[in-house]
ZAZA-979937 format. One line per 2 residues: number of its first residue (from 0); their letters; for each residue x, z, y of N, C-alpha, C. Coordinates in Angstrom, 1 decimal, m for minus. Layout:
<pts>
NUM	a	X Z Y X Z Y X Z Y  ...
</pts>
This chain:
<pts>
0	xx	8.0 m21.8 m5.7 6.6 m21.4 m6.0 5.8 m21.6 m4.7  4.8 m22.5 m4.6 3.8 m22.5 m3.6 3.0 m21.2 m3.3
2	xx	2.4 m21.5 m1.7 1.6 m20.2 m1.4 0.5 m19.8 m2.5  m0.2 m20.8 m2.7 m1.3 m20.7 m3.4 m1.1 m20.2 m5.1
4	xx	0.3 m20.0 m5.2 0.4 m19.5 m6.9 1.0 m17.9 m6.4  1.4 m17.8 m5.2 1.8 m16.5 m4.5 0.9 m15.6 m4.3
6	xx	m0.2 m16.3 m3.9 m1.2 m15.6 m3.6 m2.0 m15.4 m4.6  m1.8 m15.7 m5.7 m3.0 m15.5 m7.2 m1.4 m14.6 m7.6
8	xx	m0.5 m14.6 m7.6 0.6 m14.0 m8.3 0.4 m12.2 m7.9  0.3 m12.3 m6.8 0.6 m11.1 m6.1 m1.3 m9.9 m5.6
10	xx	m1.9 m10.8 m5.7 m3.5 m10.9 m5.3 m3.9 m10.6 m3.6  m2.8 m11.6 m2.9 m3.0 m11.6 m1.9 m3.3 m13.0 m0.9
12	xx	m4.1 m12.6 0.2 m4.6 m14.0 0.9 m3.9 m14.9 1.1  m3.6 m15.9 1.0 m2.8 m16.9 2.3 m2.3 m16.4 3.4
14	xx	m3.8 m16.1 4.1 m3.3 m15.4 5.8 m2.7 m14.6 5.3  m2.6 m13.6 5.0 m1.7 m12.4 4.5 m0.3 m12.9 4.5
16	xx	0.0 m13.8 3.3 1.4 m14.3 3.3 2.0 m15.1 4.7  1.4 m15.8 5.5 1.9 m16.3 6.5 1.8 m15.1 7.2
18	xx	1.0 m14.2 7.8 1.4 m13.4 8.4 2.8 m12.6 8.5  2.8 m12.0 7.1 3.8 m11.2 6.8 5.0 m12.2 7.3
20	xx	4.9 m13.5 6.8 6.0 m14.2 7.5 6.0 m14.1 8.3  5.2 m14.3 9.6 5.1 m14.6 11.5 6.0 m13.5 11.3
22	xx	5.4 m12.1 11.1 6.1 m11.0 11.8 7.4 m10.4 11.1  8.1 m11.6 10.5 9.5 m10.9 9.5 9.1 m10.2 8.9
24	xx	8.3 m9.9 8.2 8.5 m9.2 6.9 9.1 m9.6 5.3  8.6 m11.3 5.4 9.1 m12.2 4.6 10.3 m12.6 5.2
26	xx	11.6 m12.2 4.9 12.9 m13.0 5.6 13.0 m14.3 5.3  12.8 m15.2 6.1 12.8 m17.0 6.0 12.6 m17.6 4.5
28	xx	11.3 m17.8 4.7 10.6 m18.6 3.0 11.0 m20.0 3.4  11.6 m20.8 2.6 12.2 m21.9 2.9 11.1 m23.2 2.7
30	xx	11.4 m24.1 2.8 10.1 m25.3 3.3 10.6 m26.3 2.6  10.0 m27.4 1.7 9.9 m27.7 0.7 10.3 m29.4 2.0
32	xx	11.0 m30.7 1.7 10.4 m31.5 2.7 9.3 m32.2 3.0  8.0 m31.6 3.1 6.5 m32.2 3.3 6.2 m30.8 4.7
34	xx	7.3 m29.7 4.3 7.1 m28.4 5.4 5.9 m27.5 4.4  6.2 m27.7 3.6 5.3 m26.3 2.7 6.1 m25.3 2.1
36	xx	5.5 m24.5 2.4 6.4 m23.2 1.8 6.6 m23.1 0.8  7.7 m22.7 0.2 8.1 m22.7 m1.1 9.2 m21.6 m1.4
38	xx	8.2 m20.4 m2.2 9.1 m19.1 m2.5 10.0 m19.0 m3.5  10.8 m18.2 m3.1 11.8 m18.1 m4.0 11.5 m16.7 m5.2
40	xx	12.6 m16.8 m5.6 12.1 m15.4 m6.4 12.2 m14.2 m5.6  13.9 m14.4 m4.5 14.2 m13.2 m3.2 12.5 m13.2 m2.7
42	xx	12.1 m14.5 m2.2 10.8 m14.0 m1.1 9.7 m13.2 m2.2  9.4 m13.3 m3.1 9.1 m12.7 m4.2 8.8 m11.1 m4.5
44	xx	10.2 m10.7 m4.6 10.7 m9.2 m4.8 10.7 m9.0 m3.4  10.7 m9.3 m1.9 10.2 m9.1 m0.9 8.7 m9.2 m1.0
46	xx	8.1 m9.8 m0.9 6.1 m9.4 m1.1 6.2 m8.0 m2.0  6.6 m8.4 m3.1 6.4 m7.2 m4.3 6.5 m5.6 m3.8
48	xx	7.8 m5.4 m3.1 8.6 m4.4 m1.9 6.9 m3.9 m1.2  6.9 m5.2 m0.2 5.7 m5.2 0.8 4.8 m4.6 0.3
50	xx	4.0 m5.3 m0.9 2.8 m4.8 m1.5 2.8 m3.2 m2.2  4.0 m2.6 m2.6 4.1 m1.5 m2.9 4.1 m0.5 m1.8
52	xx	5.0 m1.0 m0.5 4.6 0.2 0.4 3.8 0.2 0.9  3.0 m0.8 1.1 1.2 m1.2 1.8 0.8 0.2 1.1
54	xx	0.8 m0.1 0.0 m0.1 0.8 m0.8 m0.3 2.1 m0.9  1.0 2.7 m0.6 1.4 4.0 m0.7 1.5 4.5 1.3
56	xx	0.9 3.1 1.7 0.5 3.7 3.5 1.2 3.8 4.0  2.3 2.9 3.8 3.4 2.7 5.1 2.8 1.7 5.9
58	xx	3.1 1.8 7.6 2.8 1.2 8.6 3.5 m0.1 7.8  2.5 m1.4 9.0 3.6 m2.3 9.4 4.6 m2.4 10.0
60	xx	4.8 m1.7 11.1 5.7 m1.0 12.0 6.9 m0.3 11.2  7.0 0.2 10.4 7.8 0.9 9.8 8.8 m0.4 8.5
62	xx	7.7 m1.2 8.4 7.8 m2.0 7.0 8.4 m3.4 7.8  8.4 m3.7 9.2 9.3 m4.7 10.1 10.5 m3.8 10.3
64	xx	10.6 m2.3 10.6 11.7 m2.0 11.0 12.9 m1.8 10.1  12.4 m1.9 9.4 12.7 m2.1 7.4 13.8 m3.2 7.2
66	xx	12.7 m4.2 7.0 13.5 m5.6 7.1 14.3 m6.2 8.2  14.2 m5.6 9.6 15.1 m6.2 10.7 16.6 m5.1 10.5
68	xx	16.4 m3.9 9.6 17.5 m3.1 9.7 18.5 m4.0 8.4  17.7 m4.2 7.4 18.6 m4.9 6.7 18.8 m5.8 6.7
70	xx	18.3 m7.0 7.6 18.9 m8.3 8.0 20.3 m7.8 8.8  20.0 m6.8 9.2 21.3 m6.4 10.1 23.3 m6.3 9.2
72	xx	22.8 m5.9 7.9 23.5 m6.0 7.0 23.6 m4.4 6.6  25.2 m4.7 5.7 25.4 m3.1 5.5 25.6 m1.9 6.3
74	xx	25.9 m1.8 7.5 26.1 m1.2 8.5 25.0 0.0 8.7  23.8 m1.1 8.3 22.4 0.2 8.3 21.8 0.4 7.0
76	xx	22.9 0.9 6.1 22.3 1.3 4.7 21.6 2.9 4.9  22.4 3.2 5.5 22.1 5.0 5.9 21.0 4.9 6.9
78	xx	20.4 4.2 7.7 19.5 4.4 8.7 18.5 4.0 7.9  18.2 2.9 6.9 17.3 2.0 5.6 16.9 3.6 5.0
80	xx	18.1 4.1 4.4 17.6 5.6 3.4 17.3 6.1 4.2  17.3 7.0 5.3 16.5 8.0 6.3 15.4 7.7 6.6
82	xx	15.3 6.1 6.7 13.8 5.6 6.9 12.8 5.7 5.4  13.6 5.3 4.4 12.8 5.3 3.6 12.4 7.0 3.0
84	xx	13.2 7.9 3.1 13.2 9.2 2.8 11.6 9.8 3.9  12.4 9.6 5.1 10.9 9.9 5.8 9.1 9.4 5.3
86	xx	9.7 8.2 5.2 8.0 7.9 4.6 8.0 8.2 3.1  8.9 8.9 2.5 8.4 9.6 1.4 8.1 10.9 1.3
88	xx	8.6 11.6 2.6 8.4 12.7 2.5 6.7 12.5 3.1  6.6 11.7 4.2 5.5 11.4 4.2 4.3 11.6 3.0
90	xx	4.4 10.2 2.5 4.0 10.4 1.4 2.7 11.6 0.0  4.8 12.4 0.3 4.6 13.7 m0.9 3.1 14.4 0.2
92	xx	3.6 14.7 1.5 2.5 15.3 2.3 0.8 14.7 1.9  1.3 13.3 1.7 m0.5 13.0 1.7 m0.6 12.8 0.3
94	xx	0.1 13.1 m0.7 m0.4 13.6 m1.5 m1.2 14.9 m2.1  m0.3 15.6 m1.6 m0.9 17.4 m1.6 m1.9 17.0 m1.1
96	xx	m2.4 17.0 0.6 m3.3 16.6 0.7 m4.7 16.0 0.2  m4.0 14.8 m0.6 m5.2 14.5 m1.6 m5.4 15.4 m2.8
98	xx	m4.7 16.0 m3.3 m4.4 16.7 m4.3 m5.9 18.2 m4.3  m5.5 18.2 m3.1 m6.4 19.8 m2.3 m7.7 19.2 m2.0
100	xx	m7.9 18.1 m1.8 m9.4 17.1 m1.3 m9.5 17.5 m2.6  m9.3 16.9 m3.7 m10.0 16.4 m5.1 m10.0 18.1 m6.0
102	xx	m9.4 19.1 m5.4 m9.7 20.1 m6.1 m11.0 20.9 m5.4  m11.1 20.2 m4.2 m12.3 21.2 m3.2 m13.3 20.0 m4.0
104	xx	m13.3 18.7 m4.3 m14.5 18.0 m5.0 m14.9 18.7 m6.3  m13.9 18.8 m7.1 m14.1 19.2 m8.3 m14.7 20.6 m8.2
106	xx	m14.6 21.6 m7.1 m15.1 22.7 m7.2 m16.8 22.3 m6.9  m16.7 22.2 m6.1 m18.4 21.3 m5.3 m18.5 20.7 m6.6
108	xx	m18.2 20.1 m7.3 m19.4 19.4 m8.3 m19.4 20.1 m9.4  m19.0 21.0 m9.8 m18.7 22.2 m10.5 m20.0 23.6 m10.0
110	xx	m20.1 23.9 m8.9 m20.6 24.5 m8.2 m22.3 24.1 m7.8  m22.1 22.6 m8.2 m23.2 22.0 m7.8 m24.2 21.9 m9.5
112	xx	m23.6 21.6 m10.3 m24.1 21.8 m11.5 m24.4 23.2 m12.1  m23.6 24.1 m12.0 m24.0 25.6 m12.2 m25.2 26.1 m11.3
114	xx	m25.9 25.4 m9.9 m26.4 26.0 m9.4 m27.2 25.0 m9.2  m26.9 24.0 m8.3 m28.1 23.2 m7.6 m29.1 22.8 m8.9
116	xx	m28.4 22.2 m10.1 m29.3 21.1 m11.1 m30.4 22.3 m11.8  m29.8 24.0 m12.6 m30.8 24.6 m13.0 m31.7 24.5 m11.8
118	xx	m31.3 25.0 m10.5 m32.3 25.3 m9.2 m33.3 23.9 m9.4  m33.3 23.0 m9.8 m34.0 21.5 m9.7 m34.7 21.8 m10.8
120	xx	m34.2 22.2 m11.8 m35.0 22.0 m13.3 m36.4 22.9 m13.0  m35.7 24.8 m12.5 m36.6 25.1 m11.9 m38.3 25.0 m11.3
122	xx	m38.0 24.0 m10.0 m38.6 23.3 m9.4 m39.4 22.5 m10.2  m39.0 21.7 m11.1 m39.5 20.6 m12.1 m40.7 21.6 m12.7
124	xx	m40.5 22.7 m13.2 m41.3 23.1 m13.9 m42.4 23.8 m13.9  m42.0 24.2 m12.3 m43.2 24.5 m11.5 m44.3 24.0 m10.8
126	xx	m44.0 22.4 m11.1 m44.5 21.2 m10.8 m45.4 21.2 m11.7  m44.4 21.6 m12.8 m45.6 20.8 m14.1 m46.3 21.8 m14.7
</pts>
């Protein structure tokens, strides 16, 4: 699969995909003979990986340390889960967190229609 079906596949830049390659994140996308990159399905379910923990706010730093532990082989399956456990515990944290933001919004706009909008109507009428 070419960059350019990769990057409509996945909904990501070009630069993005060569990036992720420069810095190992993509483990060796193999090169077609003209030297174009040409994914496989592995480099594939690698982006897919990538794009999921982008999302959920794992560092790059953590998401290289990732893929250089498992190039290493089986040896670092147990250091792979401790890493991956941590940035979920992570995670569950910034969840709650969001969790407590969106119940302090819903109070405030709750709070804000019980009070501020009559206080406006008020005002309106005393206008008119």
């Amino acid at each position: 699969m070419m960059i350019a079906e990769v990057s409509k596949k996945f909904n990501l830049s070009q630069d993005t995909l060569r990036y992720y390659e420069r810095i190992g994140l993509i483990p060796g996308v193999n090169r077609n003979k003209s030297g174009i990159r040409d994914y496989t399905e592995e480099d594939c379910r690698w982006i897919e990986f990538i794009k999921c923990m982008r999302n959920a706010g794992l560092p790059i730093e953590i998401l290289i340390e990732y893929v250089g532990l498992f190039q290493q082989g089986d040896e670092t399956v147990e250091a792979r889960k401790e890493l991956l456990i941590e940035q979920r515990n992570q995670l569950v944290a910034r969840i709650e967190d969001m969790r407590e933001t969106l119940e302090r919004l819903n109070y405030k706009i709750e709070r804000y229609e019980q009070a501020v909008i009559p206080a406006e109507h008020e005002l309106k009428k005393l206008e008119d």
